[in-house]
FITORTI-215099 format. One record per residue (C-alpha): residue in one letter; x, y, z. Coordinates in steps of 0.1 Angstrom, whole numbers, plus 5000, padded with zeros to 4 digits. Layout:
REM FITORTI-215099
aXYZ
...
//
This chain:
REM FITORTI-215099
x499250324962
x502849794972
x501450074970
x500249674961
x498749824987
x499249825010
x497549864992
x497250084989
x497550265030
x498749965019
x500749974998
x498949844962
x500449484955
x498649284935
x501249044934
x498348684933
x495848914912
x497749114882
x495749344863
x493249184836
x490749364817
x488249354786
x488749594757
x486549844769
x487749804805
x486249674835
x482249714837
x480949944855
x478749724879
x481349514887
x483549774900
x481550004920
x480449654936
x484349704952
x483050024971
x480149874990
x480050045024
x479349715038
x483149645031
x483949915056
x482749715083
x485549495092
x488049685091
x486549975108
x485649675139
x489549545137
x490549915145
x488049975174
x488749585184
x492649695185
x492250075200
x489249925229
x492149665240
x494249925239
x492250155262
x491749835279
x494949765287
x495550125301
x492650125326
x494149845338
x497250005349
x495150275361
x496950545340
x494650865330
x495151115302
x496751355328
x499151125334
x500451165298
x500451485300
x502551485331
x505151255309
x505551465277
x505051835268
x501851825250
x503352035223
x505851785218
x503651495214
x501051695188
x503751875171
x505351495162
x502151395151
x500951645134
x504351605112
x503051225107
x500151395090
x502051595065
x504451335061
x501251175048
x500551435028
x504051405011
x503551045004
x500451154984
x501851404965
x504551174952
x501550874944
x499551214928
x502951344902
x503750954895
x500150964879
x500251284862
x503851144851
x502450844840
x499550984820
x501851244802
x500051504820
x496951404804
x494951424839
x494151744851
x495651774889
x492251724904
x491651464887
x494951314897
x494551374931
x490851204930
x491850914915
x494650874936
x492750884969
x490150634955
x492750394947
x493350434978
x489650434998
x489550124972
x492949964983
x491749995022
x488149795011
x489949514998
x492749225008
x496549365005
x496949014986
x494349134962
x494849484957
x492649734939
x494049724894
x490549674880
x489449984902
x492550194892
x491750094853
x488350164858
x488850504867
x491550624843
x488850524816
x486250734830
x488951034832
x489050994791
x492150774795
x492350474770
x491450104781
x494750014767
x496950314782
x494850274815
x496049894821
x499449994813
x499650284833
x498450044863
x501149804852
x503649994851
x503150164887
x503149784904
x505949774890
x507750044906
x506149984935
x507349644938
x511149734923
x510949964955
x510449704978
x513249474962
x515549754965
x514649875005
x515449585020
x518949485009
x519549885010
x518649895048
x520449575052
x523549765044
x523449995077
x521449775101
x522349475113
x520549165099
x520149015138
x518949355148
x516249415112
x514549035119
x515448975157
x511349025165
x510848745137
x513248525156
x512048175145
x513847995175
x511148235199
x508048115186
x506447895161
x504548255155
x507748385153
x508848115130
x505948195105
x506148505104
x509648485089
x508848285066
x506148435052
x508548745048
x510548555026
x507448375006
x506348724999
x509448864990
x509748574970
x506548634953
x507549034944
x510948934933
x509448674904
x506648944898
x508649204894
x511349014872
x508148874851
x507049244843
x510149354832
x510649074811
x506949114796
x507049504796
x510549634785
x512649294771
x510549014749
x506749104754
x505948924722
x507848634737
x506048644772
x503148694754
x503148354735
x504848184764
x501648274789
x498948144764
x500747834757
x501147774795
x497247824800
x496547574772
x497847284794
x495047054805
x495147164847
x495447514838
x492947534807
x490147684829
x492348004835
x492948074796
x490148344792
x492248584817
x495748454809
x495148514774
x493748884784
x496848944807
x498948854778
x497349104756
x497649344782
x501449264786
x501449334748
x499449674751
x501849804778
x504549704765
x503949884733
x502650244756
x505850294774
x508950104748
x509450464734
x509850684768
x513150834777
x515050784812
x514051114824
x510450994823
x511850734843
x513750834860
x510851104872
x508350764877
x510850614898
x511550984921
x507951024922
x507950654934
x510750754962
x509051034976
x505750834980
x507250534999
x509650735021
x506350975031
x504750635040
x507550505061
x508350845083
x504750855092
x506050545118
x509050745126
x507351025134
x504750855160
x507650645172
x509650965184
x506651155200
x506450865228
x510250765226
x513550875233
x515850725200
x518850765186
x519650815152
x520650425144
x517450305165
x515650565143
x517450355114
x516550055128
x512850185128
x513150255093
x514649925084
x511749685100
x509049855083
x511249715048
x510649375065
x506649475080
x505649645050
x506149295027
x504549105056
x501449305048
x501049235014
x499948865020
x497348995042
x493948875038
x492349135055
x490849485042
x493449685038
x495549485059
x493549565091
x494449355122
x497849245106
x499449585102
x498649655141
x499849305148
x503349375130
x503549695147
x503449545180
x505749305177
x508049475155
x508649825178
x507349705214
x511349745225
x511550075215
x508750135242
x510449985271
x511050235301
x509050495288
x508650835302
x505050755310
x505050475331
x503250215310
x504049885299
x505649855264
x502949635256
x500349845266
x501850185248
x503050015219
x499249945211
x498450275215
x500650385189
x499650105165
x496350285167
x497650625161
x499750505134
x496650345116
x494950675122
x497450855108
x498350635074
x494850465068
x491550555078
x491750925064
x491350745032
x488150575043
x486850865061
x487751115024
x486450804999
x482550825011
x482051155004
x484351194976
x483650874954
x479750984950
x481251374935
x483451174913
x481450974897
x478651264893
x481951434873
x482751174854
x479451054845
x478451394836
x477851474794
x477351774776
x473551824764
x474751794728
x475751454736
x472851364758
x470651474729
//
């Protein structure tokens, strides 16, 4: 809901685009502009691109759906996804009591759970490198939340969102191998290879300064970061970026001020709330993983571990909610897992299939719940009393 987004489906990182707004908030036109249906487009033709190759790929080996279930018990394979779908589920929950945490219970728990999954619907419309804060501000307003409490609510959750990412991967470094966690982003395969590894480490690069920057600006010296933003931006090269700078610093300040005062059980909540989310996410993979393949436990750890590494690949996407990419990372980071499977196929051709499934699972429910649900929403929030109408 990192998650940027990314994301946000994607987890929510908006590590290049940090959360600016005016006084009142973000306007209303320039917002719902986000959710243009026309911005469903491409990433619903990446999926069907992936999932026709896929299918593809299959009739090419002349493999029919009988065939599969010839390999696997059927109720083995739809019992292990249906438990991707509630591990789904999960991973909502924990983004939905993170927000009521964050708001002090302040938002009712429908509320909560509708601006959670149009963060997300909003998260999947838009680049993982971009992420979806002027939506998520937007709508906290319109739930009767304060402009100023709103941005640093959203702050404060890319925050943990991001600390959870710097913490996975040394964490996961600890019981899995290093060779084993990046041997698909061996650099001395491929120059693909090569650049994939080190754009892992440009973006982990990017979340470790942005995380350190917001916990210097929003529990340390915000006054200090404050000043120290708007002088930057007053430099000749970077005087065309003062209007936001200047409002990101005020922000800063505004955060800063909302959350200085809670306890470490609030935190301490956030940050469990935070957990749950994130480990809901990951299992999801697990979960498809195990319906088509005989692991272990450590290659089940293993699994686990490369979506630390996959999952910060997919916040420098510059796709719609990293469509394309995340399938592409999939692929290459769990095609061994698929060699000499029970059904006959090629790992190459299997492991495509379950990119599919795993997008279907952990990313277009959120596009296929947003169309319907954003227009009842707004209707609810837009909606006044006669007295006030009058």
């Amino acid at each position: 809901m990192s998650h940027r987004q990314e994301a946000p489906n994607q987890p929510e990182n908006p590590v290049l685009d940090p959360p600016v707004s005016s006084p009142e908030g973000p306007r209303d036109e320039e917002v719902l502009r986000e959710f243009r249906l026309s911005r469903l487009i491409w990433p619903v033709l990446i999926g069907l691109g992936v999932l026709g190759y896929a299918g593809y790929r299959i009739a090419q080996e002349d493999f029919r759906l009988q065939d599969l279930g010839d390999a696997y018990s059927w109720s083995h394979l739809l019992g292990w996804i249906a438990l991707g779908f509630v591990v789904m589920v999960i991973r909502d929950i924990g983004y939905i009591w993170r927000m009521r945490i964050l708001t002090d219970g302040k938002l009712s728990w429908r509320s909560a759970i509708e601006v959670t999954l149009l963060w997300e619907f909003a998260s999947s419309l838009t680049p993982s490198v971009v992420g979806g804060s002027a939506v998520a501000i937007y709508m906290l307003i319109k739930e009767k939340i304060s402009a100023g409490r709103s941005t640093a609510i959203v702050f404060v959750t890319i925050f943990l969102d991001e600390l959870f990412y710097l913490v996975m991967l040394p964490l996961v470094m600890i019981f899995v191998d290093q060779h084993l966690l990046f041997g698909p982003m061996d650099g001395s395969e491929t120059t693909f290879g090569t650049g994939l590894l080190v754009g892992f480490w440009i973006a982990y690069g990017l979340i470790f300064a942005y995380t350190l920057f917001l916990a210097f600006a929003l529990f340390w010296k915000p006054q200090a970061t404050s000043r120290i933003i708007r002088s930057l931006f007053t430099i000749r090269f970077l005087r065309r970026w003062h209007p936001p700078a200047k409002r990101l610093a005020m922000d800063l300040l505004v955060a800063a001020e909302e959350f200085r005062r809670k306890k470490w059980r609030y935190w301490l909540r956030a940050w469990l709330a935070t957990f749950i989310a994130w480990m809901g996410r990951y299992l999801v993979l697990n979960c498809v993983l195990i319906a088509f393949a005989s692991l272990t436990f450590y290659e089940h750890m293993v699994a686990f571990a490369r979506q630390a590494v996959m999952f910060i690949v997919m916040i420098v996407s510059p796709t719609p909610g990293s469509s394309g990419v995340a399938e592409g990372m999939f692929s290459r980071m769990f095609q061994e897992f698929l060699v000499g499977n029970e059904a006959g196929l090629a790992a190459g051709t299997l492991v495509l299939v379950l990119a599919s499934l795993w997008r279907l699972i952990s990313y277009y429910p959120y596009l296929v719940l947003g169309i319907p649900l954003l227009p009842r929403w707004l209707r609810r929030v837009y909606r006044r009393p006669r007295s006030a109408r009058s």
